[in-house]
N, C-alpha and C positions, 0 to 999 in steps of 0.2 A: 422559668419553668424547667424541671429537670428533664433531663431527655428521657428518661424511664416513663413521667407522665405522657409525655410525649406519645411512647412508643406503645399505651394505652389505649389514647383516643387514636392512633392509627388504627388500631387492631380490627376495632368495628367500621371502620372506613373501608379497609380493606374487605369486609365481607360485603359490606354494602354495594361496594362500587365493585366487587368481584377483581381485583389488581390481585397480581401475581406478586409475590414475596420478591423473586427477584428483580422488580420495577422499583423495587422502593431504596433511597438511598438516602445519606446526611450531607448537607453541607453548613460551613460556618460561614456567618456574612456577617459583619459587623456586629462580631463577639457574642451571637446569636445564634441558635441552629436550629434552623429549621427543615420541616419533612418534606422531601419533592418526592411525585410520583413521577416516575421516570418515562412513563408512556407520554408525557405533554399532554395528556386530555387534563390533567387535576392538581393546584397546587396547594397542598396546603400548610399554613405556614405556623411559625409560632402562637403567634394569638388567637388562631384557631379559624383561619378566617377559611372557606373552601373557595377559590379561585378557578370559576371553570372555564376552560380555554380547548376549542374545538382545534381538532387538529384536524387540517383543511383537506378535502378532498385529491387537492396534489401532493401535498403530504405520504398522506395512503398509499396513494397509486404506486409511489414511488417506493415505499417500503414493502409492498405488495411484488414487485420488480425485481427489486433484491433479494428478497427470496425465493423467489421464482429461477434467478438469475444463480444462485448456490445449489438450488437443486440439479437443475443443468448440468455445472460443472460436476456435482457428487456424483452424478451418471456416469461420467467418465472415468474420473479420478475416487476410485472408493478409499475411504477410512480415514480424509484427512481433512475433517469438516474444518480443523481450528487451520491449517494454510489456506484454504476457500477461503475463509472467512478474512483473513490480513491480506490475500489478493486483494479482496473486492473492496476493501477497507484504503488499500493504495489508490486504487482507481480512481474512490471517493474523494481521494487526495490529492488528486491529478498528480500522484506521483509514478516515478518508473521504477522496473520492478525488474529485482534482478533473479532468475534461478539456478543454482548452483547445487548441482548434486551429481550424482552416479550414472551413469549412460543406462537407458532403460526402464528410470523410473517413474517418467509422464511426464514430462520437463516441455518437449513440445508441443505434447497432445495435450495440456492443459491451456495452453497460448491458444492454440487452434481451437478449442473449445470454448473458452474467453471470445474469441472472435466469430467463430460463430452463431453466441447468443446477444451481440451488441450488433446491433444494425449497422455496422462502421465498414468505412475503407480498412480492408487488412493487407498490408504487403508483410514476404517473408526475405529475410535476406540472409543467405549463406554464409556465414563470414571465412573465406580461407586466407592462405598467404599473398595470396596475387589481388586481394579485392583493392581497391583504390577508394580514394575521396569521392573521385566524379562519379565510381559508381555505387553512389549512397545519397549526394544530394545533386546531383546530373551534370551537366556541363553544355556548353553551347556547340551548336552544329553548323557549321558552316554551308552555306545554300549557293551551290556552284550558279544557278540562275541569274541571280540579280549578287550576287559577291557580299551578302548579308548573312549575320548568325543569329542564328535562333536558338535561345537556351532550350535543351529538353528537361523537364524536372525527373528527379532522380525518385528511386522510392519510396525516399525518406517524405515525401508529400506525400501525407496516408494519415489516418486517426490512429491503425492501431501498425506497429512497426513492432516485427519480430524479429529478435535475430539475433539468431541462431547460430551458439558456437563461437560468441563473440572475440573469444580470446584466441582464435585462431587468425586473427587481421593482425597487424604491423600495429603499432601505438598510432602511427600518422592516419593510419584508414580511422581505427576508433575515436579520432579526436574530430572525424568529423561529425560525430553526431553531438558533440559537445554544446554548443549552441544550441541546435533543436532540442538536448534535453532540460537544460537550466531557465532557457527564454523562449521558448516556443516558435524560435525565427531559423530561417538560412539566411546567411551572404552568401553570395555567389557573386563577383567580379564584382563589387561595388554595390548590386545593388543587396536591399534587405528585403525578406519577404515573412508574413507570417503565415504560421503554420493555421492549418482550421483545428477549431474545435470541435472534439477531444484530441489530443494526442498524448500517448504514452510510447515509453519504447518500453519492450519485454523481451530481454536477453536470457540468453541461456549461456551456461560454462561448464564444462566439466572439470572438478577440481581433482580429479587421478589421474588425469595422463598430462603430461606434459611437455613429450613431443610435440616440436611442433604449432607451441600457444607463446601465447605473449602473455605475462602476467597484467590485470589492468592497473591503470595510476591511480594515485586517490583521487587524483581531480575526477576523474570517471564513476568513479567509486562511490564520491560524495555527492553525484548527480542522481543517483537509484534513491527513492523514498525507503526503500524494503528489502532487502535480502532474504530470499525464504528456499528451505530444504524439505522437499517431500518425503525422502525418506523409504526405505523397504516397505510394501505394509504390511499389516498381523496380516495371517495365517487364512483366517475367515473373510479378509474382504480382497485377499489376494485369488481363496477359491472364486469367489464371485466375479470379481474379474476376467478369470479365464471362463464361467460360463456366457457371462457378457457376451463374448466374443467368439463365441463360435458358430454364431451365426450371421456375424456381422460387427461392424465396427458405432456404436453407439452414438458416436461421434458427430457421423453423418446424419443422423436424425434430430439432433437437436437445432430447437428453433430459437429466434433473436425475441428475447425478451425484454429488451432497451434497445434503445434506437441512439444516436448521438447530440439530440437534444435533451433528451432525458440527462442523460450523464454528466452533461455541462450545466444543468439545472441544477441536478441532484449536487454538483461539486457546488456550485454557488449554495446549495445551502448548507452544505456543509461551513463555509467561511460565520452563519450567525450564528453556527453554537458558540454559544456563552464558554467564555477561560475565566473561573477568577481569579483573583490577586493572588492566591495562595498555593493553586495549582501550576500558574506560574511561575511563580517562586519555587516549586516542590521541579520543575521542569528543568529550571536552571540550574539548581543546585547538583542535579543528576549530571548533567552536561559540564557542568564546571569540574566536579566530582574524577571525570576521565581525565580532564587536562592536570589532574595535581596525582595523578594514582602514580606511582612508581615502575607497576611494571605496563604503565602503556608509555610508549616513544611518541605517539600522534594520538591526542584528542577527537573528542567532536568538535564540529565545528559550529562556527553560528548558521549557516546552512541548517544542518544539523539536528539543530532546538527549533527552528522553523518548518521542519519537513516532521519534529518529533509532534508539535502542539496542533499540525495542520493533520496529522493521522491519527491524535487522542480525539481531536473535534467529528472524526469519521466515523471512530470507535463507538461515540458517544449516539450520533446521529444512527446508525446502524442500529440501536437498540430501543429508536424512537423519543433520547432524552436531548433535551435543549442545552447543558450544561457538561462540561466536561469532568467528571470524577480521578483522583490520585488513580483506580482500578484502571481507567481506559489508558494511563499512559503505562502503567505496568504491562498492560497487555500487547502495548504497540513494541517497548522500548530496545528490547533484543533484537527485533526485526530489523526497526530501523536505525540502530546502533554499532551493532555486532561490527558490522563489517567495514565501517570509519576506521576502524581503532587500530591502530599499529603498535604491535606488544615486543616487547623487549627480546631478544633471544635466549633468557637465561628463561623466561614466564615458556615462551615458544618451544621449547627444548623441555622442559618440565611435566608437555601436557597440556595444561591450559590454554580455552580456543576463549578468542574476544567474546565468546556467547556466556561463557561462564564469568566470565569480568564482569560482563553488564548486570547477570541477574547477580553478583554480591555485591557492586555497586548500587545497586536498587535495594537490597536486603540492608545497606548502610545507612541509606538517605531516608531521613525521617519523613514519614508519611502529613500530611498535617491536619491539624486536627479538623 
């Protein structure tokens, strides 16, 4: 059947069942294409068959949350719904998240605000030049009493872990958070401990001064799911901000609209949206695409394509659809890309930042059908 007929009998579907234009999508499935509606209540397929599938009470709640959970942060941070939106999309990804931008422009007031609408353990850590290992994931105290040590845990034991200004620690202090970010454990003297669920870390950097910073390693680098820039905002939502605040800081009154079983819920279901064969494929080829470009020195890595296909599945689920489309990894892929990428000095020196690599690398790679 052609997809024109196709996109006939939807039409009346669509009024019937009152779906929004942009819930409806194509996929090909064994040389096939049939219609999904994107909200998971409705499938319907090539033979016309309607396949109703209730999308469950937890479901809702959960979707219901996250929106609840972006208006929050918009409270704070005005005009920058599409970075709310690949925050909350990291989270979903239990990945960590790194912000890099200009001193000033909500970089820690959006962490603080993340935390306090997620019912979680928040610790904040200062990072300067004197900070140490022990004090990030603790060290043991010796108990003059009985001539016994007692580990203290450091505060890197927390759900949500900020911290701030990370590039102003020694490489040696940042490598301790290395483990907590890739495996969700500490060693400390032998023994191994896991972290509770959720944990994220959320770093901050400023990338103009540079007195005084450490630049971070890729192994570090390649441990953030996301790299995201706030940015100046327009004009109109910069005035709004300063009326925000002048009577107060907004900040303070927002309330916890997840709690941290929600969130590890919500991440486990993010793992059963649907990848097909061909979006994986379209995944890979993007990722493979950096390792042969010329003017990158350092690829993505297989980390990388895992942390890319674990944030399309978030993308996916955030808009209520069970299947991942080519559209959600376009959406993810600068995010979670940009900042892998180690570019040549001649690309470096030219202008060109790895955020521009990846969207003509994505402009390259054939979408599939």
């Amino acid at each position: 059947m052609a997809r024109e007929n196709i996109c006939e009998k939807v039409i009346s579907l669509i009024a019937f069942f009152n779906i929004e234009w942009k819930h409806i999508g194509f996929l090909k499935r064994n040389a096939e294409f049939g219609v999904v509606f994107c909200n998971s209540n409705y499938i319907y397929t090539l033979s016309g068959e309607l396949k109703g599938k209730e999308t469950s009470m937890e479901n809702q709640h959960y979707f219901e949350r996250l929106s609840e959970l972006k208006t929050n942060l918009a409270k704070v941070i005005r005009g920058k719904d599409e970075v709310l939106e690949l925050l909350i999309v990291a989270i979903m990804a239990n990945g960590n998240i790194l912000l890099e931008d200009v001193p000033g422009v909500g970089k820690t007031t959006l962490a603080k605000a993340l935390a306090a609408s997620l019912d979680s353990r928040f610790t904040r850590i200062q990072f300067t030049p004197d900070l140490l290992p022990a004090d990030i994931i603790g060290s043991s105290i010796y108990n003059p009493k009985d001539g016994s040590f007692r580990f203290r845990s450091g505060p890197v034991f927390t759900n949500i872990l900020l911290a701030d200004e990370i590039n102003r620690a020694s490489p040696r202090t940042q490598s301790a958070l290395l483990e907590a970010m890739s495996e969700r454990q500490v060693s400390v003297e032998g023994r191994t401990t896991p972290l509770e669920r959720p944990f994220l870390v959320i770093a901050t950097e400023n990338p103009v001064e540079y007195q005084g910073t450490y630049q971070l390693p890729e192994a570090q680098l390649d441990r953030f799911a996301m790299q995201l820039t706030l940015g100046y905002p327009d004009r109109e939502f910069e005035l709004e901000m300063l009326f925000d605040r002048l009577n107060g800081d907004p900040a303070v009154e927002l309330k916890a609209v997840l709690n941290g079983d929600d969130v590890v819920a919500i991440q486990n279901c993010v793992q059963q949206v649907k990848v097909e064969d061909s979006v994986a494929a379209y995944m890979l080829e993007l990722i493979r695409r950096t390792r042969a470009d010329n003017r990158i020195v350092l690829g993505a890595s297989p980390r990388a394509l895992l942390l890319l296909s674990r944030c399309a599945q978030a993308a996916a689920y955030l808009v209520g659809r069970e299947f991942v489309l080519p559209e959600d990894v376009k959406k993810v892929a600068v995010a979670v890309l940009a900042h892998r990428l180690t570019l040549d000095n001649k690309t470096r020196y030219s202008g060109v930042t790895a955020r521009l690599v990846v969207e003509d690398l994505l402009a390259q790679t054939k979408i599939p059908d």
